[in-house]
C-alpha positions as CSV (number, residue, x, y, z in Angstrom):
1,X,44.0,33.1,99.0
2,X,41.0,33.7,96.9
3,X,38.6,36.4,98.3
4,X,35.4,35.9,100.7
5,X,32.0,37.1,100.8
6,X,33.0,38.8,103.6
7,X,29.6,40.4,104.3
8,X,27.8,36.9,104.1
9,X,30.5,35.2,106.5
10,X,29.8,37.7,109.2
11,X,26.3,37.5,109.1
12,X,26.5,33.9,109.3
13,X,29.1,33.6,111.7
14,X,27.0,36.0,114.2
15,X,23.8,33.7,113.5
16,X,25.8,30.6,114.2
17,X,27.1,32.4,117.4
18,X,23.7,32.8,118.7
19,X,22.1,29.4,118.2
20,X,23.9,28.0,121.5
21,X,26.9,28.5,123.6
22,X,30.2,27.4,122.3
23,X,33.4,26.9,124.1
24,X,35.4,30.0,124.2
25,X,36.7,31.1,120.9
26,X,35.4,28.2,118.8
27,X,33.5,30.6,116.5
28,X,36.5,32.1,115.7
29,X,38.4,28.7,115.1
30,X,36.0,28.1,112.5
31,X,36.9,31.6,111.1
32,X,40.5,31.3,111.3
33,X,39.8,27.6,109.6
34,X,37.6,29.0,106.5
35,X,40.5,31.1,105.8
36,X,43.0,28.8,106.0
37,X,45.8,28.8,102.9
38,X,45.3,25.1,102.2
39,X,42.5,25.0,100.2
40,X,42.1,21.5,99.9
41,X,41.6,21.8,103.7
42,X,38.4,23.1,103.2
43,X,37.3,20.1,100.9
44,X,35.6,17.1,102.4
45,X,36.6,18.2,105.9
46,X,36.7,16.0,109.0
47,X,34.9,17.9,112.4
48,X,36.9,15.1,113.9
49,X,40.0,16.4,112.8
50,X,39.0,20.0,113.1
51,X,38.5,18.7,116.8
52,X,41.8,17.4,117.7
53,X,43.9,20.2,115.9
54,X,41.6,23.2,117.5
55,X,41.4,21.7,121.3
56,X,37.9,20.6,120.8
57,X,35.4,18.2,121.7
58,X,34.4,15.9,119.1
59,X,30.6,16.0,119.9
60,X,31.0,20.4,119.7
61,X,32.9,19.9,116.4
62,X,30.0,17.6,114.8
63,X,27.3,20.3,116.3
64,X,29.5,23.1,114.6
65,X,29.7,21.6,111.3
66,X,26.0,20.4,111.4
67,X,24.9,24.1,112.2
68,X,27.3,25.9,110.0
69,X,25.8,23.6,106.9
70,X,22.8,24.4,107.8
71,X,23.5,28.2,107.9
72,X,25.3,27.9,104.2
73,X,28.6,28.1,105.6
74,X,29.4,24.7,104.7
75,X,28.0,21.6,102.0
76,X,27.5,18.6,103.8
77,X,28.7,15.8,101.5
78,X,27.6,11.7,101.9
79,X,30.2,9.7,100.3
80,X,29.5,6.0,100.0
81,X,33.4,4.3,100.5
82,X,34.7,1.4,98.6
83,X,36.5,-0.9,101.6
84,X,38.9,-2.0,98.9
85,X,40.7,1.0,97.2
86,X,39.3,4.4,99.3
87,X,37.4,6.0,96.4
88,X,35.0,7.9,97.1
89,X,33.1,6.1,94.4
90,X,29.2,8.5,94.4
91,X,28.7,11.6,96.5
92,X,25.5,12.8,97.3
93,X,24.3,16.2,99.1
94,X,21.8,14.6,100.7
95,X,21.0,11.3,102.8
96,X,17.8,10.3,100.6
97,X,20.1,9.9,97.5
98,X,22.6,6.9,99.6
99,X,21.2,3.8,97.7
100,X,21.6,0.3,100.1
101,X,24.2,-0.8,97.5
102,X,26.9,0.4,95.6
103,X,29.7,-0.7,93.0
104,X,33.5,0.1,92.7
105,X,34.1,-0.1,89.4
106,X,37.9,0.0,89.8
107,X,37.8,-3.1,92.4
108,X,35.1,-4.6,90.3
109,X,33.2,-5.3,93.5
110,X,29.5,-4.6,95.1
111,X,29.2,-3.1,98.1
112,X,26.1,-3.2,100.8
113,X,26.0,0.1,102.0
114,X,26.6,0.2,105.6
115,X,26.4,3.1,107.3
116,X,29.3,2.3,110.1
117,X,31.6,1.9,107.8
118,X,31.5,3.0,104.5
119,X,29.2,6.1,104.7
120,X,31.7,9.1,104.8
121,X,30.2,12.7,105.8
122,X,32.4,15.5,105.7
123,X,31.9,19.1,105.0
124,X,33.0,21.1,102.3
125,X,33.0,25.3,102.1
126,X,30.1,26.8,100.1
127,X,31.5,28.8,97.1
128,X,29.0,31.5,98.3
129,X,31.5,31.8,101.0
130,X,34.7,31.4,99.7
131,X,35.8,29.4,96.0
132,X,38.4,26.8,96.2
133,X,40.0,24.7,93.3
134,X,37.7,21.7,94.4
135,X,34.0,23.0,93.9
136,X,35.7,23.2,89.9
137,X,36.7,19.7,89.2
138,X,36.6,19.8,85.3
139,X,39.6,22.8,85.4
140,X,41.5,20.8,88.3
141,X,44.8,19.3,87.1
142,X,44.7,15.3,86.7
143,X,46.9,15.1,89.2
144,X,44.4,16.6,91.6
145,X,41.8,15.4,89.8
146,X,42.9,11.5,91.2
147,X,45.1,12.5,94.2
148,X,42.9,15.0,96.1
149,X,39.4,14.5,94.6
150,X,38.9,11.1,93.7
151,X,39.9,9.4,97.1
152,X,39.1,10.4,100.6
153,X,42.2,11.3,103.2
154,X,41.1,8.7,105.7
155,X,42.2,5.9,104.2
156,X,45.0,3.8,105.1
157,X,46.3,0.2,103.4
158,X,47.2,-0.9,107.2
159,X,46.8,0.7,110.0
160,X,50.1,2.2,110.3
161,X,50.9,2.8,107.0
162,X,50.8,6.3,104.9
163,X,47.5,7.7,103.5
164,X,47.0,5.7,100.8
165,X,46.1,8.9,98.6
166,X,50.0,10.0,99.4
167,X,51.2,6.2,98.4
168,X,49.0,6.6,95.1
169,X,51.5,8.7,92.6
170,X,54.5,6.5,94.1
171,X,52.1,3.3,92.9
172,X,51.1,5.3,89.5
173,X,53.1,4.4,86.5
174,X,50.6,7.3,84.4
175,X,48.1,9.6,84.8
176,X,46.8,11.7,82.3
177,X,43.7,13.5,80.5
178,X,42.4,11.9,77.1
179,X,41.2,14.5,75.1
180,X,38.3,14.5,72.9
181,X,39.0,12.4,69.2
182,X,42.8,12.2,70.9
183,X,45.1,9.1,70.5
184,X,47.2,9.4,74.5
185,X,50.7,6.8,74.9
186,X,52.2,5.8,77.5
187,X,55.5,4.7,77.8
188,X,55.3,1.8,80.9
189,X,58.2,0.4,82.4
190,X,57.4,-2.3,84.9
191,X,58.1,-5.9,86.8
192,X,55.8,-8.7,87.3
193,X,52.9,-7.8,88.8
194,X,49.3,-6.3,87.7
195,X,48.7,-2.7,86.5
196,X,45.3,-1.4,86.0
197,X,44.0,1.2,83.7
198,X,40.9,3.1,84.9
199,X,39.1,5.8,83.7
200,X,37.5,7.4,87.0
201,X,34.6,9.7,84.7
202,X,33.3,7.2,82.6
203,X,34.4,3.9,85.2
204,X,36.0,2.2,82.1
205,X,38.6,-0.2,83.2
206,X,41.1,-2.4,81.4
207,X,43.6,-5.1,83.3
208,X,47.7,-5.4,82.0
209,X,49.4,-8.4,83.7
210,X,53.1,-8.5,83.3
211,X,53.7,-12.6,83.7
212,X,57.3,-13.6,85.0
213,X,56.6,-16.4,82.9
214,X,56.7,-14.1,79.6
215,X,59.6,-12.8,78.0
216,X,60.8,-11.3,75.0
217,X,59.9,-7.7,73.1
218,X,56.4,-6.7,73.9
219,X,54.0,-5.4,71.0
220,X,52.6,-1.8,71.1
221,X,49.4,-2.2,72.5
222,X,46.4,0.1,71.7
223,X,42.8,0.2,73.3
224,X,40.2,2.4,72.3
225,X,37.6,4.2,74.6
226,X,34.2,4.1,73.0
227,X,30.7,4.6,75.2
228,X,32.4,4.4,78.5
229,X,34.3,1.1,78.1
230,X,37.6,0.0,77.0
231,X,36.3,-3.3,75.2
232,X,39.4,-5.9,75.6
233,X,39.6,-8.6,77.7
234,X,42.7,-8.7,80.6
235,X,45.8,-8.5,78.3
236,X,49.1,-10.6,79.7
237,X,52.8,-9.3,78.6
238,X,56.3,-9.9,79.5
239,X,57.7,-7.7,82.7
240,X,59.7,-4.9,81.3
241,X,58.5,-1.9,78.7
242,X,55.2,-1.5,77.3
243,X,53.9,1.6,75.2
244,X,50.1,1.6,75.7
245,X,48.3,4.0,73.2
246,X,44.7,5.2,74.3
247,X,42.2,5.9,71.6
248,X,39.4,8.3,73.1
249,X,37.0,7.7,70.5
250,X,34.2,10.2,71.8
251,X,33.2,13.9,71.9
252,X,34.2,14.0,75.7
253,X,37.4,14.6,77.7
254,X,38.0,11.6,79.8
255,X,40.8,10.3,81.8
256,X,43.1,7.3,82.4
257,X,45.5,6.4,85.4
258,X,47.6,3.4,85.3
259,X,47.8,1.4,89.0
260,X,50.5,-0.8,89.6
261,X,50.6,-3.5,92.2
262,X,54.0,-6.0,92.5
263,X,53.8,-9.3,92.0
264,X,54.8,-9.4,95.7
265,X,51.8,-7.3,97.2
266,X,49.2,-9.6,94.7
267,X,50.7,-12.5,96.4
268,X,50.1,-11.0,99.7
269,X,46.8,-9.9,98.9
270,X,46.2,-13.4,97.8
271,X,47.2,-14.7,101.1
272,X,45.4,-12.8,103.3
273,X,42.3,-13.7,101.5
274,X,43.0,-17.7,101.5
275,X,43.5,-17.5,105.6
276,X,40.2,-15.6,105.9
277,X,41.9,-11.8,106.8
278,X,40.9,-8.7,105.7
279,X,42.4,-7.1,102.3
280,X,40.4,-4.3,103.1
281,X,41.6,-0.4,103.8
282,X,42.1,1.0,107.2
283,X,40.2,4.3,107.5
284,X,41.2,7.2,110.3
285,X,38.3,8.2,112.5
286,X,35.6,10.0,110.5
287,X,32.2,10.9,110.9
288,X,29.9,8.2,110.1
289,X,26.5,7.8,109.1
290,X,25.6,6.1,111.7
291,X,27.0,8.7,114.5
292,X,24.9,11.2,112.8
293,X,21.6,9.1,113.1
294,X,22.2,9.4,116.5
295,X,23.1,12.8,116.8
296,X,20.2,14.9,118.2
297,X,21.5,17.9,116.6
298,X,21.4,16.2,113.2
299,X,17.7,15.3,113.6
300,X,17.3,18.8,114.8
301,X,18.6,20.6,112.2
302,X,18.1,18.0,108.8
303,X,15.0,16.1,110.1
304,X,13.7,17.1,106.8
305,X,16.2,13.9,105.6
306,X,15.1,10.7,104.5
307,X,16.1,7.4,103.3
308,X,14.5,6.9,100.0
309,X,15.9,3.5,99.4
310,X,13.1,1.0,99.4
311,X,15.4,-1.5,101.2
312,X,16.5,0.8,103.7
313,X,20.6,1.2,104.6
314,X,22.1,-1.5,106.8
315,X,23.7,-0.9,110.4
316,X,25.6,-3.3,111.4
317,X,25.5,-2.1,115.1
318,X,23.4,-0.2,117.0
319,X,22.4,0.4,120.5
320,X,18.5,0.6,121.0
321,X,17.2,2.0,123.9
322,X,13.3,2.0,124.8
323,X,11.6,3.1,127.9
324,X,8.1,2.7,129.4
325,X,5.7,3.9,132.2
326,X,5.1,1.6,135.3
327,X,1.0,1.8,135.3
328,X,0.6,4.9,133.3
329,X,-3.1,3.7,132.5
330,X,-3.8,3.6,136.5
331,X,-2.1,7.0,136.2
332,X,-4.3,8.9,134.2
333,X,-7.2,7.5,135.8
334,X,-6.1,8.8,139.5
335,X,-5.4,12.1,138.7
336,X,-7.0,12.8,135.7
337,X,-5.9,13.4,132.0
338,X,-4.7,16.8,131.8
339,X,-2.3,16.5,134.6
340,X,-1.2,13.2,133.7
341,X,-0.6,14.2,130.0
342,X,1.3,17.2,131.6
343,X,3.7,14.9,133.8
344,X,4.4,12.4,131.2
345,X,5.5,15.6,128.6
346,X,7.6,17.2,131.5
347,X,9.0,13.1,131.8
348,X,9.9,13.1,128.2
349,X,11.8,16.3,128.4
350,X,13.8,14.9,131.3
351,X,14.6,11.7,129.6
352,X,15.4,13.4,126.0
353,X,18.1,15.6,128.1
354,X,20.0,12.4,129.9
355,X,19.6,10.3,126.0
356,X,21.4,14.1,124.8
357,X,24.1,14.1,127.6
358,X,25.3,10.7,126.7
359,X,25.6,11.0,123.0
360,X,22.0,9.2,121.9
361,X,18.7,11.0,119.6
362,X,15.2,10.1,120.3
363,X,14.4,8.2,117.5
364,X,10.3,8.6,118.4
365,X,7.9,8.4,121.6
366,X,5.4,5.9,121.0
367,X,2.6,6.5,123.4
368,X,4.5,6.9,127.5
369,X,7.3,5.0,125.6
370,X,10.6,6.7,124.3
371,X,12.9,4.7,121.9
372,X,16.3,5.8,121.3
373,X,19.4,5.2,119.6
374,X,23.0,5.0,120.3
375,X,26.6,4.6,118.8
376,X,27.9,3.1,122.2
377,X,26.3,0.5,124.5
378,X,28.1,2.2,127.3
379,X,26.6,5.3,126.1
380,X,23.3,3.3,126.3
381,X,23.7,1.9,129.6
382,X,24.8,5.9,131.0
383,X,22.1,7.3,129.4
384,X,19.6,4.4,131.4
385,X,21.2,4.9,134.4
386,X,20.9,8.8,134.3
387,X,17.2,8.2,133.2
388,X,16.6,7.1,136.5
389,X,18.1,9.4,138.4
390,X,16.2,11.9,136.3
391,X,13.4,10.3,137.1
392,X,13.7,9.8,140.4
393,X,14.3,13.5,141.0
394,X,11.1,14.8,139.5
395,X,9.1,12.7,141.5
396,X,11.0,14.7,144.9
397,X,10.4,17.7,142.9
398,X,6.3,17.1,142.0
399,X,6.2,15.6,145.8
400,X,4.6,12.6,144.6
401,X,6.0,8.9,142.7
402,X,3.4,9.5,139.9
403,X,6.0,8.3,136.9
404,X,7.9,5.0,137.6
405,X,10.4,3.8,134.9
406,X,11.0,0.8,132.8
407,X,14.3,0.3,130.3
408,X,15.2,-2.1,128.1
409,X,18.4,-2.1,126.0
410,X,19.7,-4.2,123.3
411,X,22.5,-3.4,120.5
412,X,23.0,-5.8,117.1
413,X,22.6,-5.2,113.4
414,X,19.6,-2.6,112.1
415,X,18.0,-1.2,109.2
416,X,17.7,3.0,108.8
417,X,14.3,3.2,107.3
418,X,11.9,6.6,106.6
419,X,8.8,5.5,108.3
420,X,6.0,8.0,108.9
421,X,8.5,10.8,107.3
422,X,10.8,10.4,110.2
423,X,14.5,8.3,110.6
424,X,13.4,5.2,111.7
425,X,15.6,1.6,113.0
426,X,13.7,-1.4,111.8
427,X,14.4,-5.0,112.2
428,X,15.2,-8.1,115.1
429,X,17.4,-5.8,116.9
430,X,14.7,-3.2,117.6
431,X,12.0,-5.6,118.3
432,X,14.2,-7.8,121.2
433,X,15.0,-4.4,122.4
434,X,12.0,-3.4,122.7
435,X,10.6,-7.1,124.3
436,X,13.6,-6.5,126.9
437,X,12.6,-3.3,128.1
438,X,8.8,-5.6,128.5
439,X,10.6,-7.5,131.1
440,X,11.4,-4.8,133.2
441,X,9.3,-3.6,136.3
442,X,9.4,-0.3,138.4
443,X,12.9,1.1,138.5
444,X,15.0,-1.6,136.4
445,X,17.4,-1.6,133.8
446,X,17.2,-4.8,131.4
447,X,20.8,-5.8,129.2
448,X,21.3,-8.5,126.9
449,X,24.2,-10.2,126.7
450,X,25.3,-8.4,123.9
451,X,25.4,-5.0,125.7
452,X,26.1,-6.4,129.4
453,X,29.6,-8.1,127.6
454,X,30.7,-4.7,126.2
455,X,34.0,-3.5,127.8
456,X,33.1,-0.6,130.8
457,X,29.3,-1.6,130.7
458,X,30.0,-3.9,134.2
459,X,32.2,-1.4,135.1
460,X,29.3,0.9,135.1
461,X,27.2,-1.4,137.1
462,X,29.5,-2.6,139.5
463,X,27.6,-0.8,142.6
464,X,24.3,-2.5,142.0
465,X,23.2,-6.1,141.9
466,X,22.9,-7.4,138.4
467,X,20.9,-11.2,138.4
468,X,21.8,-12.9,135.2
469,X,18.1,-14.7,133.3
470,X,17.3,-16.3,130.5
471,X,14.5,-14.5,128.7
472,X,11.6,-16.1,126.5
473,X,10.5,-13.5,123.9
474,X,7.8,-13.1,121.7
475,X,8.7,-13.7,118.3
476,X,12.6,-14.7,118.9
477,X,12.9,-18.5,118.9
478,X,15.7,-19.4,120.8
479,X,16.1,-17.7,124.9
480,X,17.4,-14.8,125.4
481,X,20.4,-14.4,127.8
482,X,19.6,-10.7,129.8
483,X,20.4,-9.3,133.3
484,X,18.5,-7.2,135.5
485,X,19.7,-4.7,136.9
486,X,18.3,-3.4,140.1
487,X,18.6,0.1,141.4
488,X,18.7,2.1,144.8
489,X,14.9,3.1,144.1
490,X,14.0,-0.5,143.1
């Protein structure tokens, strides 16, 4: 194991310690993890799977990660996911470098960047801590270089199939290095189907089909690498041996694996497509971009982090949240300013601890208002619910029903903007979310149809009397299916 800056690790460790209480011995989990034998371990890690192999919780594990980072324990990597192959085709450092779309140039395809789905954040050691072959990928072998580096672990061809990075050498009929003015050959042996040559540094890519309908001897074939492309058109050959030389006609080392697929898995592929089913990989649970925009301790900690993209990044769902005062004006004119600003502050800090408990971030209070953002609707409908009760107890505490809540709650497609320096939602979702909660009087919860219809939501509600409406809102054209939901205090 290569040595740590032990000095620097218990420092950091001890600072991390006293930021908040942990569950027993997690602290030391992360220790025992940091030195861990499998170096690759510590490369693009998963706090989800940190989680389940340490006993746990996932929301703890996301905190520790988040707060290590930020003590330069860890690098926080955002690595935008090609659907189609698992690459993790760019890597950033930082969320204000995540562009709203991307291109795999191995599955020639564009890619909206959504951050659901295809944003991966992981965490990788700093090499002030410890140095693993990873933070050195120019002196990694090319194996590594493809099988550990290129792809991510998560993903999966079907759901209950291997990893495809473990399924990738078995599917490899080459790999190798091309080094600088070098002539590289391989020797191919292969049945019908379609192998693809691809140069991961410089995305140059060059297609071999081997036609059942071909036969006979087939002719040497070279290509040449000049300014990052490979220059030929798709080249079609008989199934059976091949020798491929590889001209690297530039100053540069560069690369080349050769990716087989059987006729049998193009026709598949082919299939799936024509009936309208996904072709796409299956990932295992990681973190998202999405749970981290709704992760308090990541607005905490990185709310320096914006979204530079003009366009924004796309959600494609969200739960909004947005609260409001019952008569706040009236309010401030009964008992005054100062001890009306004072109870709606002491309000926000009871609603930003039930949106906390139930896995949501403030997103921004807009005047009495509170808007916030969730992963889950159920989550969203807790968080309401607990809102109340919060509410409802400060009033017994001040001896008086000064604050009287209104909640709204809607979940669809959004846009993660930077407005006013601060992570931001923008678009139709947030604005019916916000019209809902407009609908609501003292004490009620209003749903749309698209949160009320989430599995465990009615469950949730199944002690109070929910009336189903249809809702005209400004600016939506067509009704609006919601449900009120009434509680003890209203």
């Amino acid at each position: 194991m290569a040595s740590l800056d032990e000095a620097f690790l218990d420092e950091k460790l001890a600072e991390l310690e006293r930021l908040r209480p942990w569950s027993p011995r997690l602290i030391s989990k992360l220790e025992t993890f940091m030195r861990s034998d499998d170096e690759w371990a510590l490369f693009r890690a998963n706090p989800f799977v940190f989680a389940q192999e340490r006993g746990a919780s996932e929301d703890e594990a996301v905190d520790l990660f988040l707060l290590a980072s930020k003590a330069g324990l860890f690098q926080m990597t955002w690595s935008l996911l090609c659907p189609g192959c698992g690459a993790a085709v760019q890597s950033f450092t930082t969320l204000q470098s995540v562009c709203s779309l991307f291109h795999c140039y191995m599955c020639s395809t564009d890619i909206e960047t959504r951050l659901d789905d295809y944003v991966h954040v992981s965490f990788t050691i700093s090499p002030r801590v410890r140095s693993i072959p990873a933070h050195h990928p120019e002196a990694l072998s090319v194996e590594d270089f493809y099988y550990r580096y290129s792809f991510v672990r998560e993903a999966r061809p079907t759901p209950d199939s291997d990893r495809f990075v473990d399924m990738l050498p078995q599917a490899t009929k080459g790999v190798s290095y091309l080094e600088p003015r070098s002539l590289t050959t391989f020797d191919v042996e292969a049945e019908p189907g379609g192998m693809i040559l691809y140069d991961v540094i410089t995305n140059a890519l060059f297609t071999v089909m081997f036609d059942a309908g071909k036969s006979g001897d087939n002719p040497t074939l070279r290509v040449r690498l000049q300014d990052g492309k490979l220059g030929l058109a798709p080249f079609q050959c008989a199934p059976g041996r091949l020798r491929l030389e590889v001209e690297n006609d530039s100053d540069e080392r560069n690369s080349a694996i050769l990716f087989f697929k059987s006729q049998a898995t193009l026709d598949q592929l082919q299939a799936l497509a024509a009936a309208g089913q996904s072709t796409y990989q299956h990932f295992d649970k990681f973190l998202s971009g999405r749970r981290l925009l709704t992760c308090p301790t990541f607005r905490q900690a990185f709310g320096n982090e914006i979204i530079r993209s003009s366009d924004g990044i796309g959600v494609r769902d969200i739960s909004i949240l947005f609260t409001d005062l019952k008569g706040s004006t009236a309010l401030y004119d009964r008992i005054g300013d100062l001890r009306a600003f004072a109870l709606v502050n002491q309000h926000f800090e009871r609603l930003g601890r039930a949106i906390t408990r139930h896995h949501g971030a403030v997103v921004k209070t807009i005047g009495d208002a509170v808007m916030a953002s969730f992963e889950s609707p159920v989550d969203a409908v807790s968080a309401a619910r607990d809102m109340l009760r919060e509410i409802e107890s400060f009033n017994r505490e001040v001896g008086e029903r000064e604050i009287v809540l209104k909640v709204g709650v809607h979940r669809g497609a959004s846009i993660a903007v930077t407005l006013n320096d601060r992570l931001d939602f923008f678009g139709q979702t947030v604005n019916i979310a916000a019209r809902v909660q407009g609908l609501a009087d003292a004490d009620e919860i209003y749903l749309t149809e698209e949160v009320f219809r989430v599995p465990g939501v009615r469950e949730l509600l199944s002690e109070l009397h929910v009336t189903p409406q249809e809702a005209n809102l400004k600016g939506v054209q067509r009704a609006v299916s919601v449900y009120r939901v009434a509680t003890a205090a209203s």
